[in-house]
Backbone of each chain as nested JSON, in Angstrom:
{
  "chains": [
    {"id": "A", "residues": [
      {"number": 1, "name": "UNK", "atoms": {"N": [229.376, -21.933, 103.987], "CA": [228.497, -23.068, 104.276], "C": [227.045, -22.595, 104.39]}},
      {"number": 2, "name": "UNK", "atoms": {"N": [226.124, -23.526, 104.559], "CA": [225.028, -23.106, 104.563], "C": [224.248, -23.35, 105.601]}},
      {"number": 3, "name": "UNK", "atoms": {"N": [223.776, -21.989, 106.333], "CA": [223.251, -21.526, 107.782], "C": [221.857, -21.358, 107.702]}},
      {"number": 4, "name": "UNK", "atoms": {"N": [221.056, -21.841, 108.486], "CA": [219.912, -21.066, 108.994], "C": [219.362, -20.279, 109.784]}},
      {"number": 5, "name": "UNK", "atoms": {"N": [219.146, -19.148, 109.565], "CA": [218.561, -18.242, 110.507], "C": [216.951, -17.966, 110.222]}},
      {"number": 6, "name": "UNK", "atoms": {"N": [216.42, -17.373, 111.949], "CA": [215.222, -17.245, 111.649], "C": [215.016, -15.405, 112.475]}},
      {"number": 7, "name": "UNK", "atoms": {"N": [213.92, -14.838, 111.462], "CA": [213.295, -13.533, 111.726], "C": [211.956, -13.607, 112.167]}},
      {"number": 8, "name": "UNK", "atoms": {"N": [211.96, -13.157, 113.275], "CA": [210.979, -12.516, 113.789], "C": [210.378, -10.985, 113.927]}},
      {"number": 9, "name": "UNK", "atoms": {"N": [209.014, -10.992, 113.233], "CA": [208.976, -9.669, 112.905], "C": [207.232, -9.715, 113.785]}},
      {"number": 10, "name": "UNK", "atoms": {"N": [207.139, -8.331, 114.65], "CA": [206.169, -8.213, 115.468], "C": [205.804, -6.879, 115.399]}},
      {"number": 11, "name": "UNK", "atoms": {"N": [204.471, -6.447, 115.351], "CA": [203.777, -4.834, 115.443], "C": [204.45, -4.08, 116.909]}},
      {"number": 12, "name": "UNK", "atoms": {"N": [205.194, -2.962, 116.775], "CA": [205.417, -2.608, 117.962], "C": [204.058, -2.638, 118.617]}},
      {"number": 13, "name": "UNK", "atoms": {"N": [204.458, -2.071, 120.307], "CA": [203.551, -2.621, 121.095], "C": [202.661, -1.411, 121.181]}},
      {"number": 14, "name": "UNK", "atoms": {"N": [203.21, -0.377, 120.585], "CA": [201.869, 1.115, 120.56], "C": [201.364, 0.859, 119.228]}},
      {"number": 15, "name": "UNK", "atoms": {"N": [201.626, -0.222, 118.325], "CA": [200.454, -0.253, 117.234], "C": [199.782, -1.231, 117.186]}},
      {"number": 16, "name": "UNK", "atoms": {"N": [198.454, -0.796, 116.864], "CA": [197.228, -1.723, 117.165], "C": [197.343, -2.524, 116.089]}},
      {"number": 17, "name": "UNK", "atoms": {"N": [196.668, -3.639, 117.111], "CA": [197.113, -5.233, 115.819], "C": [195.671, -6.053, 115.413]}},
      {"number": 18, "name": "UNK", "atoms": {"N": [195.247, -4.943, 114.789], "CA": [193.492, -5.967, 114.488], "C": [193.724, -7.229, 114.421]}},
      {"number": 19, "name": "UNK", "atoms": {"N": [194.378, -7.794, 113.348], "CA": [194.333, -9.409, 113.376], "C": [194.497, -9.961, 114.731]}},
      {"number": 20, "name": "UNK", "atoms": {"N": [195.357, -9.766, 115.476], "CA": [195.329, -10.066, 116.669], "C": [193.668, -9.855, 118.089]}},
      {"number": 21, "name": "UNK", "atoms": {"N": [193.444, -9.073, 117.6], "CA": [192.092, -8.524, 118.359], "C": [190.935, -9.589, 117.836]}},
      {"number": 22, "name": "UNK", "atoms": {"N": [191.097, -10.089, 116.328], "CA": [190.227, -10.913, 115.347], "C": [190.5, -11.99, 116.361]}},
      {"number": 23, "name": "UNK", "atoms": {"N": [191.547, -12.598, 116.367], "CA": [191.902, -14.006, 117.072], "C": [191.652, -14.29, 118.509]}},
      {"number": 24, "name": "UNK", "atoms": {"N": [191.874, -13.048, 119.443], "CA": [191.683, -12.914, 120.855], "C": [189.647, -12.988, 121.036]}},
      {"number": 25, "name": "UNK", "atoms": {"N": [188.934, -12.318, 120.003], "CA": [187.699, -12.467, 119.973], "C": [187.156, -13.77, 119.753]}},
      {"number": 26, "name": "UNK", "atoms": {"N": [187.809, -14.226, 118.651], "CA": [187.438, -15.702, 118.211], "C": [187.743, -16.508, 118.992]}},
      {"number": 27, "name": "UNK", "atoms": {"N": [188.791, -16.575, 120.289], "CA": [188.981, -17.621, 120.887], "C": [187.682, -17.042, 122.287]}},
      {"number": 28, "name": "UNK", "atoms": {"N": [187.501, -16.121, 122.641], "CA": [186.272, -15.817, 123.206], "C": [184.853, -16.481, 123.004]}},
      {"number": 29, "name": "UNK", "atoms": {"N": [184.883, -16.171, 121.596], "CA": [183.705, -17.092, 121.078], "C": [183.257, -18.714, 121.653]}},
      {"number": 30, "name": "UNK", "atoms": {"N": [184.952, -19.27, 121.65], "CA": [185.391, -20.917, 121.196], "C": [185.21, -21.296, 123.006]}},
      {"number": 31, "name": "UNK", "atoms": {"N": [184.921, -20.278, 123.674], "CA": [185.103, -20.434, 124.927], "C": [186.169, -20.027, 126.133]}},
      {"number": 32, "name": "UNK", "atoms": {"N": [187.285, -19.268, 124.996], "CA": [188.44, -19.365, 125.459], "C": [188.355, -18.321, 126.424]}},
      {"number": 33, "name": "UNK", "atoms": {"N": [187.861, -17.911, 127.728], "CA": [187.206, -16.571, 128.15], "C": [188.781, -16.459, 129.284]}},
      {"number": 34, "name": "UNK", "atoms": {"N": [189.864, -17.246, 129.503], "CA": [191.041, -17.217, 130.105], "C": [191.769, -16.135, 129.532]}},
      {"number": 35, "name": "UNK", "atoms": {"N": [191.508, -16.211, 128.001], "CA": [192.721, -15.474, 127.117], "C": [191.988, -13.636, 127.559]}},
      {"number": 36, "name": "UNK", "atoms": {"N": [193.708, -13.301, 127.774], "CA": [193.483, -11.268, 128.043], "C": [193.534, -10.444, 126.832]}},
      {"number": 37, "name": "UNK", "atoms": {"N": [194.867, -11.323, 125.951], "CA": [194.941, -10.195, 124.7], "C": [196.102, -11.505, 123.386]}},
      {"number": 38, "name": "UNK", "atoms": {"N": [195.842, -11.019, 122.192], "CA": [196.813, -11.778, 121.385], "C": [197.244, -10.794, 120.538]}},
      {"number": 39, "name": "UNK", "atoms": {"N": [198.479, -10.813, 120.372], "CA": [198.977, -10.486, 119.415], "C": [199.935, -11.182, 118.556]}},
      {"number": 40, "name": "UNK", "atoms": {"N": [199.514, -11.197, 116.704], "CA": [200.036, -11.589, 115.705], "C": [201.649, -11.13, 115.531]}},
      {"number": 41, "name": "UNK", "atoms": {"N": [202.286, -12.456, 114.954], "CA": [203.487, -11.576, 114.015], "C": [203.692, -12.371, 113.239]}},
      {"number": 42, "name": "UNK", "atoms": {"N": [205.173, -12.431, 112.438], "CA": [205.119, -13.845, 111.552], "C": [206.798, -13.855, 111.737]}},
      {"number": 43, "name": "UNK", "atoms": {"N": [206.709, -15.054, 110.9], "CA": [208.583, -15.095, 111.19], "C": [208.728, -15.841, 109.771]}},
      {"number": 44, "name": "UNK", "atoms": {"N": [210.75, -15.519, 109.602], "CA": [210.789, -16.451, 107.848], "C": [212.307, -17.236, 108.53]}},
      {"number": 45, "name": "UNK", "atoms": {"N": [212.201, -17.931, 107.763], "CA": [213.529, -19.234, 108.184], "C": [214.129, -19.044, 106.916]}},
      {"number": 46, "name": "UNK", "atoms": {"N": [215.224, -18.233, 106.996], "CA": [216.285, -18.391, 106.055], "C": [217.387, -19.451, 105.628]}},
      {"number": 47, "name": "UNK", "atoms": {"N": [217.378, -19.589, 104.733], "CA": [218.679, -21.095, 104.65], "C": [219.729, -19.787, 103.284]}},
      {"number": 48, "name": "UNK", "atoms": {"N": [220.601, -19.508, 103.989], "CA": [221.628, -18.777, 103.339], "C": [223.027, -19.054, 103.416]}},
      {"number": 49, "name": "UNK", "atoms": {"N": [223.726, -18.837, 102.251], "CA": [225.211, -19.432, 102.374], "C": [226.047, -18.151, 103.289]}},
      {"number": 50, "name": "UNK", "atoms": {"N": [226.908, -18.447, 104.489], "CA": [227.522, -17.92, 104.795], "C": [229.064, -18.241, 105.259]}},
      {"number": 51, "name": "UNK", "atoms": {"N": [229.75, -17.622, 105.455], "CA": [231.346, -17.892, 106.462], "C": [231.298, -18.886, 107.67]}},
      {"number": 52, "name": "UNK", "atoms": {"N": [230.563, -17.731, 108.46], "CA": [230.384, -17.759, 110.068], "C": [228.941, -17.041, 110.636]}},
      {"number": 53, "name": "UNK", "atoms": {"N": [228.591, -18.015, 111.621], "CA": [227.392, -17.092, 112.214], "C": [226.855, -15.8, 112.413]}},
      {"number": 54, "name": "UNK", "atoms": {"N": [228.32, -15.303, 112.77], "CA": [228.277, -13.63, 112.247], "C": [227.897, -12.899, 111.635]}},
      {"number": 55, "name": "UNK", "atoms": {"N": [228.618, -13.442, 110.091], "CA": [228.27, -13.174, 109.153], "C": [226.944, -13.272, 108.934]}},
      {"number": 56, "name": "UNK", "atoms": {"N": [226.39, -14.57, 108.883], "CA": [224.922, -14.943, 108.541], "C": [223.995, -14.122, 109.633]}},
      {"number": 57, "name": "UNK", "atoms": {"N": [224.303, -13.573, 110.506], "CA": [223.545, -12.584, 111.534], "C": [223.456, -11.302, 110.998]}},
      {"number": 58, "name": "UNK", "atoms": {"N": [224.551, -11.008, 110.18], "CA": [225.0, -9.503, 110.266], "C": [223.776, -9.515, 108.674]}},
      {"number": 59, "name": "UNK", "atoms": {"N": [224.318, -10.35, 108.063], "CA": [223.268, -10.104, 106.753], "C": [221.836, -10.232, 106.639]}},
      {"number": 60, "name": "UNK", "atoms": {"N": [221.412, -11.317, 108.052], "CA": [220.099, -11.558, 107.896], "C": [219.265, -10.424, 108.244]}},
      {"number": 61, "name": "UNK", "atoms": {"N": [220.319, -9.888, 109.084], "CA": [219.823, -8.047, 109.921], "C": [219.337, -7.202, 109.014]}},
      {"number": 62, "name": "UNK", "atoms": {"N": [220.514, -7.185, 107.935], "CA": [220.33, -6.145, 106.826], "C": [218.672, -7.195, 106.148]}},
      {"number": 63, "name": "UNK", "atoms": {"N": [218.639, -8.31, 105.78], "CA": [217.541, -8.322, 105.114], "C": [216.125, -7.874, 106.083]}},
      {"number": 64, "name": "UNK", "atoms": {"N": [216.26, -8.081, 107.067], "CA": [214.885, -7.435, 107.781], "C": [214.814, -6.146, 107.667]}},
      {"number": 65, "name": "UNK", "atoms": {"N": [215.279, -5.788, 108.024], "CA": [215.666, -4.347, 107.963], "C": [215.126, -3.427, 106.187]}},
      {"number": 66, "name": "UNK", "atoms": {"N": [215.559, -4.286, 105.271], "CA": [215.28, -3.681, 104.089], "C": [214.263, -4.079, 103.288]}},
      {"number": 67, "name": "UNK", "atoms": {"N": [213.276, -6.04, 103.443], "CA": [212.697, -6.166, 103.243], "C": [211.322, -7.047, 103.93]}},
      {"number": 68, "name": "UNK", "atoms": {"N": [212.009, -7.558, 104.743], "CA": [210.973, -8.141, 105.459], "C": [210.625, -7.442, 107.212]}},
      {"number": 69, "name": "UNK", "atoms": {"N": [211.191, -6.718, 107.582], "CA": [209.929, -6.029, 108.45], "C": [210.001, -4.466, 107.837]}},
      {"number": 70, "name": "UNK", "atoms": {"N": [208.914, -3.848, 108.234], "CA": [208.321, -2.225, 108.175], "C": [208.643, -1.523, 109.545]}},
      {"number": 71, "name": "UNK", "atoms": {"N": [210.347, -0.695, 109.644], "CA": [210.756, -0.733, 110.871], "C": [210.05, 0.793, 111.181]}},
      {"number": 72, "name": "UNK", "atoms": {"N": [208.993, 1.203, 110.599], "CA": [208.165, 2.203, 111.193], "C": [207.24, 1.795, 112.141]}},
      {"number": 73, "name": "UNK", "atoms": {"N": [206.82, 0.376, 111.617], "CA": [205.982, -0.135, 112.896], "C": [205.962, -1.223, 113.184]}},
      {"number": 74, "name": "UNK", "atoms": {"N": [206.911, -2.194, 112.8], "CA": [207.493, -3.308, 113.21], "C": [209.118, -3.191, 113.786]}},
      {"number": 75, "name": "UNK", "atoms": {"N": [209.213, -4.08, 114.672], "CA": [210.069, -4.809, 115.282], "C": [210.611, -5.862, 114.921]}},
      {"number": 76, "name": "UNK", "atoms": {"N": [212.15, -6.673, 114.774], "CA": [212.259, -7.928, 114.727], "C": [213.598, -8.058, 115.267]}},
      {"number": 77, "name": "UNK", "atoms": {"N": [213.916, -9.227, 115.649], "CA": [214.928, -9.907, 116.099], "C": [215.894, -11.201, 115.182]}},
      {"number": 78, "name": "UNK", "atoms": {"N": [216.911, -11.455, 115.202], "CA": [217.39, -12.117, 114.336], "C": [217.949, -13.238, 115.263]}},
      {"number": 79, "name": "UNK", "atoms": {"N": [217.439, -14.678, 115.155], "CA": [218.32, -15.459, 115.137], "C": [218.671, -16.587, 114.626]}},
      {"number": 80, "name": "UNK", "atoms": {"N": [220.212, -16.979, 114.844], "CA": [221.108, -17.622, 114.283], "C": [220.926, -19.009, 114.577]}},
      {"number": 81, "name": "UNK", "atoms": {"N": [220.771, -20.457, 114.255], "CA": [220.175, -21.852, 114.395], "C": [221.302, -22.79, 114.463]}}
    ]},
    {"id": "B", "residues": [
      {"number": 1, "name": "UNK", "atoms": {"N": [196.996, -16.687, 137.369], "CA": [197.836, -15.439, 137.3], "C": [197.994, -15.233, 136.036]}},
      {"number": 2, "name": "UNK", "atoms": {"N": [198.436, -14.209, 135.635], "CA": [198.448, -13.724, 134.057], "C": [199.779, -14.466, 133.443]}},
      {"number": 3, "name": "UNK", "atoms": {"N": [200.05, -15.506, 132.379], "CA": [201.331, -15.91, 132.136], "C": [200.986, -15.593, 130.62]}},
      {"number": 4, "name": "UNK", "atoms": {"N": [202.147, -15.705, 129.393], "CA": [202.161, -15.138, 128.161], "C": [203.128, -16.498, 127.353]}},
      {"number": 5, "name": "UNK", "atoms": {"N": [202.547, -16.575, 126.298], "CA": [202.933, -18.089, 125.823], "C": [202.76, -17.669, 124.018]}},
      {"number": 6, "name": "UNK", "atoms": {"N": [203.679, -18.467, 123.555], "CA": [204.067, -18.364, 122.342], "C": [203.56, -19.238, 121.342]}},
      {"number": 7, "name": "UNK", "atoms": {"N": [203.212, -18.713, 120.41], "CA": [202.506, -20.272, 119.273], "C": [203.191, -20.128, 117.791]}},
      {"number": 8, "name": "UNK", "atoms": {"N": [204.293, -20.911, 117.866], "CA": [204.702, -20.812, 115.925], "C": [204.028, -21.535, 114.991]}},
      {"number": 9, "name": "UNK", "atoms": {"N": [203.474, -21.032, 114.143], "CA": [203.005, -21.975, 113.326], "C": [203.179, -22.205, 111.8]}},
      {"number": 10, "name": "UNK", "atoms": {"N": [204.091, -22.874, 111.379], "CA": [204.795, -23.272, 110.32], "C": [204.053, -24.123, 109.21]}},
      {"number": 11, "name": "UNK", "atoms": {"N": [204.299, -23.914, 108.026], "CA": [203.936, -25.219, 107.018], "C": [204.516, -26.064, 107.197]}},
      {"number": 12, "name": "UNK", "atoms": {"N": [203.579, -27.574, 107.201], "CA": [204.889, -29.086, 106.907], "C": [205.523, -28.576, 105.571]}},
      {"number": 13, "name": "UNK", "atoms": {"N": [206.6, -29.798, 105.871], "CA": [208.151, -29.24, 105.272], "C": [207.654, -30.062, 103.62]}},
      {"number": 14, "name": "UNK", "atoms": {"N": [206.521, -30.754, 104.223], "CA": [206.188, -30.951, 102.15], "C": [205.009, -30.173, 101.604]}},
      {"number": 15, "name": "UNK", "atoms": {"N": [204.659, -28.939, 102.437], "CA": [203.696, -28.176, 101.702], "C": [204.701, -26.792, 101.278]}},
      {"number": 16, "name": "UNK", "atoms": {"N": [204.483, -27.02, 99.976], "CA": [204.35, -25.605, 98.958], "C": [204.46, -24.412, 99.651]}},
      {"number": 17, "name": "UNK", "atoms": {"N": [205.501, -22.924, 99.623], "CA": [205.091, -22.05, 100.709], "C": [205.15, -21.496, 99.648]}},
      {"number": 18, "name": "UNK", "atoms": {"N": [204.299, -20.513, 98.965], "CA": [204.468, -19.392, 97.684], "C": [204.923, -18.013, 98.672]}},
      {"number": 19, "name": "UNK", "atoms": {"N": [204.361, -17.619, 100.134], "CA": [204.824, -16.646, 99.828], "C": [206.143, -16.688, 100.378]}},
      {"number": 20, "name": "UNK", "atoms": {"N": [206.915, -17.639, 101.389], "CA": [208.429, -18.17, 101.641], "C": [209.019, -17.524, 99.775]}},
      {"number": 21, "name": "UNK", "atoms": {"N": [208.615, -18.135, 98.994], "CA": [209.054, -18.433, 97.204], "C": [209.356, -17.201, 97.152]}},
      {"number": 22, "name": "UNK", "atoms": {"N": [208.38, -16.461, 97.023], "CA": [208.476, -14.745, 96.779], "C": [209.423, -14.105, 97.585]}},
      {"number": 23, "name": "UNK", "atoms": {"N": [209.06, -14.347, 98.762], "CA": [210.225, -13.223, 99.472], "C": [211.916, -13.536, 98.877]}},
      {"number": 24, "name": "UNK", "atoms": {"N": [212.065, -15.07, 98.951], "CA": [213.708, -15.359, 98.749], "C": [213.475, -14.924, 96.918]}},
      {"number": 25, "name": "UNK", "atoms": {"N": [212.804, -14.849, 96.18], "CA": [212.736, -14.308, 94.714], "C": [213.391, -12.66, 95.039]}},
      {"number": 26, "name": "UNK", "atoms": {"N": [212.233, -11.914, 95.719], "CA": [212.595, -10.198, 96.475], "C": [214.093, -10.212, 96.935]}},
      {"number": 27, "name": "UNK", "atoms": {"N": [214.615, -11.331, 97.606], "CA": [215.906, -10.873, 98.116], "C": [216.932, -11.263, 97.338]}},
      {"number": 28, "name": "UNK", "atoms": {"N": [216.715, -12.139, 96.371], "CA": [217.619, -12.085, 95.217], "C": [217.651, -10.988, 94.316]}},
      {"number": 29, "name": "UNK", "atoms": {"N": [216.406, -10.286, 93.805], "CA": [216.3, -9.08, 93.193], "C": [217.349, -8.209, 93.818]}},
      {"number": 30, "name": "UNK", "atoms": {"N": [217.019, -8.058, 94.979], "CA": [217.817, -6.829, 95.705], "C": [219.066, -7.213, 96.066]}},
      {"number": 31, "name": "UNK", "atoms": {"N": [220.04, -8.1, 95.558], "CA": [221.196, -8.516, 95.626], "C": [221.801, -9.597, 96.527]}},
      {"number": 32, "name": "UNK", "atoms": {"N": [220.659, -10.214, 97.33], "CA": [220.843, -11.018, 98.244], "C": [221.017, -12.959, 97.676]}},
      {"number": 33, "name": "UNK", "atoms": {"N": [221.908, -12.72, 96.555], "CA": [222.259, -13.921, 96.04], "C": [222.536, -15.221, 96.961]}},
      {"number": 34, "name": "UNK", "atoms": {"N": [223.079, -15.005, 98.023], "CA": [223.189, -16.2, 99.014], "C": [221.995, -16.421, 99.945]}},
      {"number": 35, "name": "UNK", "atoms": {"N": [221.358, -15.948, 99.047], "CA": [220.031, -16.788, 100.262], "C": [219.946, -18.073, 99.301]}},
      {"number": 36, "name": "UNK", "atoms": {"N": [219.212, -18.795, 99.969], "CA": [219.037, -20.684, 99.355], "C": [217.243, -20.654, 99.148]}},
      {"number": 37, "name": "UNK", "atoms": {"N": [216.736, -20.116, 100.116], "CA": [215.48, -20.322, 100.548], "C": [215.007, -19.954, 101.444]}},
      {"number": 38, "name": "UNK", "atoms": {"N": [213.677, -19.662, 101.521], "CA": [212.921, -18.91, 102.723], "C": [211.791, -19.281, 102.772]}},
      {"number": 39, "name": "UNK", "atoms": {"N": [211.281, -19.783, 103.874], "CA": [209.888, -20.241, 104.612], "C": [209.313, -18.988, 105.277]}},
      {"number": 40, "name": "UNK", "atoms": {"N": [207.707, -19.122, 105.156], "CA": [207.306, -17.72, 106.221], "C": [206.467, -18.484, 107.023]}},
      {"number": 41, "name": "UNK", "atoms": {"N": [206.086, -18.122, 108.568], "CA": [205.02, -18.806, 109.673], "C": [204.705, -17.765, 110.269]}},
      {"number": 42, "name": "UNK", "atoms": {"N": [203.7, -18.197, 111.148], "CA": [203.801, -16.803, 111.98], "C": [203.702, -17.363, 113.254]}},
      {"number": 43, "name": "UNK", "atoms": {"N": [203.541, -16.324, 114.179], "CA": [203.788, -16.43, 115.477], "C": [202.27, -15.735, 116.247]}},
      {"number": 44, "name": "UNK", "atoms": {"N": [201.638, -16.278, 117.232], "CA": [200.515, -15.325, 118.399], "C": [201.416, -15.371, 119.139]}},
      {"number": 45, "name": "UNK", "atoms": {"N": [201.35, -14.237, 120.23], "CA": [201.621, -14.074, 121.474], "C": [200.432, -13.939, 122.253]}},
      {"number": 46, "name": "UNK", "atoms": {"N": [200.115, -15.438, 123.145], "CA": [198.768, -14.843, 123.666], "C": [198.668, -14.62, 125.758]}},
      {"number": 47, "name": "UNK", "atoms": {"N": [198.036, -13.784, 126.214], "CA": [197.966, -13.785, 127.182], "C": [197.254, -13.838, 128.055]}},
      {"number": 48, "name": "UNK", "atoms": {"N": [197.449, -14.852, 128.758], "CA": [196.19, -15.992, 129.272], "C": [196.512, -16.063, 131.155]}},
      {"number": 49, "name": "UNK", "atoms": {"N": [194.936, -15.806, 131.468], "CA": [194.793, -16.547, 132.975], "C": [194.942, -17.856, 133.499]}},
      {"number": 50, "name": "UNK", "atoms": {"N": [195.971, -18.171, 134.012], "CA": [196.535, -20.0, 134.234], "C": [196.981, -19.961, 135.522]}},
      {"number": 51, "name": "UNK", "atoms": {"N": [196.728, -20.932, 136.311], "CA": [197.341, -21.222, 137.514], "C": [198.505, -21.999, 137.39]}},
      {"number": 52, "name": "UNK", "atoms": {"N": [199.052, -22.029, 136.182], "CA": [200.612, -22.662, 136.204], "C": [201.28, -22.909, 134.686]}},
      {"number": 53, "name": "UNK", "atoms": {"N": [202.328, -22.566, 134.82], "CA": [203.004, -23.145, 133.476], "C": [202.216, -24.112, 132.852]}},
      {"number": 54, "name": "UNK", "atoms": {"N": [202.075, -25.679, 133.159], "CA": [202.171, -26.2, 132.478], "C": [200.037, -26.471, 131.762]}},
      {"number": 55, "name": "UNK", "atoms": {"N": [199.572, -25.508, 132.939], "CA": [198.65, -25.222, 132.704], "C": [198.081, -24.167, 131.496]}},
      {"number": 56, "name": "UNK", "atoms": {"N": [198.922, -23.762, 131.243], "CA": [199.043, -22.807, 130.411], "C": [199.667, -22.923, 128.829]}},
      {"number": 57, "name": "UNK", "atoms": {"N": [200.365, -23.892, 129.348], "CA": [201.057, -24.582, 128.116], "C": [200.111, -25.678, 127.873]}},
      {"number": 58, "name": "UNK", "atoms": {"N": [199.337, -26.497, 128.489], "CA": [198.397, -27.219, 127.627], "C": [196.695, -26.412, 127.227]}},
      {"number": 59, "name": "UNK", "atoms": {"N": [196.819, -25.162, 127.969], "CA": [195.607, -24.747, 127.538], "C": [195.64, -23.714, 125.489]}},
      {"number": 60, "name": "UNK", "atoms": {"N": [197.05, -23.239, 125.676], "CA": [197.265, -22.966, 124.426], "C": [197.619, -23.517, 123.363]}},
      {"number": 61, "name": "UNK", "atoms": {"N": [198.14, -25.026, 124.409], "CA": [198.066, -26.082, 122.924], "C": [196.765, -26.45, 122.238]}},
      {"number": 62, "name": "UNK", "atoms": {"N": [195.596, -26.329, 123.236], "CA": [194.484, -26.225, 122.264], "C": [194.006, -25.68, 121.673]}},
      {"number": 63, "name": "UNK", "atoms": {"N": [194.065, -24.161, 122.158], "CA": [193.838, -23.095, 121.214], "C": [194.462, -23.583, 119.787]}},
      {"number": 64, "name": "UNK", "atoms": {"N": [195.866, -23.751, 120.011], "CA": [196.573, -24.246, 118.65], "C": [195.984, -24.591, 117.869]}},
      {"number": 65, "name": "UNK", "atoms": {"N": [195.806, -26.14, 118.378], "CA": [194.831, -27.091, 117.599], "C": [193.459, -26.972, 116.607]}},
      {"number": 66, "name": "UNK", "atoms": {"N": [193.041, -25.894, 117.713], "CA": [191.438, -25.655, 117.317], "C": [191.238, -24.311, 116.628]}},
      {"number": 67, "name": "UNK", "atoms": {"N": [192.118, -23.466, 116.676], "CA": [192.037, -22.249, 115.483], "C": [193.007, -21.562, 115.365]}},
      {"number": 68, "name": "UNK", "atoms": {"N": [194.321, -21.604, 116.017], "CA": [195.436, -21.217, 115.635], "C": [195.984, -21.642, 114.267]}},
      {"number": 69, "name": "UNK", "atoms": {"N": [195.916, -23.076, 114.243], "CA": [196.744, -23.45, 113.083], "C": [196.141, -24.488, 112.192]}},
      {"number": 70, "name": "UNK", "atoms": {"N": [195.865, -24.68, 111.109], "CA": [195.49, -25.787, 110.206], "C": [196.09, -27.125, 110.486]}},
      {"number": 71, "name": "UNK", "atoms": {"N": [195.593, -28.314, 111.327], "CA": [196.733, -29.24, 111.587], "C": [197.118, -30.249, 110.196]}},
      {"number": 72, "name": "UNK", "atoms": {"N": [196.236, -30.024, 108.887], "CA": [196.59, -30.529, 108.236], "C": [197.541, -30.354, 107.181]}},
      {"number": 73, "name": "UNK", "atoms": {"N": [198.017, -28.686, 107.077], "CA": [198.865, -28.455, 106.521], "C": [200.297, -27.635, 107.309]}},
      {"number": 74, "name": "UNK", "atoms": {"N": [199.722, -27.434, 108.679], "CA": [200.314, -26.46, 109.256], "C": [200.98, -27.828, 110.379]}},
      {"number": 75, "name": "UNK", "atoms": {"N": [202.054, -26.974, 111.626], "CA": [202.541, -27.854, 112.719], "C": [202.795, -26.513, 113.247]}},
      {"number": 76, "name": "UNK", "atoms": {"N": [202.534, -26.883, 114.667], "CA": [202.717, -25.66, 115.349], "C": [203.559, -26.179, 117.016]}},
      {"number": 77, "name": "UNK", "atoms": {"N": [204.174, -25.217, 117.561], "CA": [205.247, -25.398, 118.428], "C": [204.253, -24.49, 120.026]}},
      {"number": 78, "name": "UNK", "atoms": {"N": [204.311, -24.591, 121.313], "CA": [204.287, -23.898, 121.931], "C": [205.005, -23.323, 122.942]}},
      {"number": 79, "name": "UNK", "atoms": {"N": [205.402, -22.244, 123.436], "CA": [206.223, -21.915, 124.342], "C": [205.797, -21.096, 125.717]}},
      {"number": 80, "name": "UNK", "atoms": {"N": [205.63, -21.284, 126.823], "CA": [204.928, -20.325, 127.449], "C": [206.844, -19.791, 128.045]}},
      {"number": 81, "name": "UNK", "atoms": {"N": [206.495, -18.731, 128.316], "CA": [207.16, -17.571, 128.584], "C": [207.998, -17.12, 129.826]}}
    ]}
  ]
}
């Protein structure tokens, strides 16, 4: 059947995240003088045919893992919808 | 007090995602035939001075609004933490 899962992929927390530093400045600018720090990531919403949730977990793992995060300096989490 | 709050920010579901297109193109290359489709968004994690949840949750909904996310092509979700 057909499952959706979603990936979350984030800069570990010892690598520096300019874009994030870009956005935390800019909301400085905008007034935002509350905000301490931001950091960026992105995420993808998979719609894939699977069995069982499991399944669709176990594979969505392998796709982060091999193409959508950089597990030298990203992080991500997988979940199942 | 220091609280940490979440911002997804997604394309509407009738805008075009080329690079969603590409990645599920990449994971078919690499053998991942049961994917259907893939959307990409991203996510801030920002961390902000608020005297309360829900204070915090409407102060980053504006951030949202005002330079987090495009409201005309984008929709964005918030979560404080």
């Amino acid at each position: 059947m057909t499952m959706r899962a979603r990936v979350y992929v984030t800069l570990k927390p010892s690598v520096f995240d300019p874009q994030g530093r870009v956005v935390a400045d800019a909301l400085h600018t905008l007034g935002y003088g509350d905000v301490r720090d931001v950091r960026q990531g992105k995420f993808f919403e998979v719609e894939l045919e699977a069995d069982d949730r499991a399944a669709a977990e176990a594979r969505v793992a392998e796709m982060a893992g091999t193409l959508l995060a950089n597990p030298v300096i990203e992080s991500y989490r997988v979940e199942v919808l």
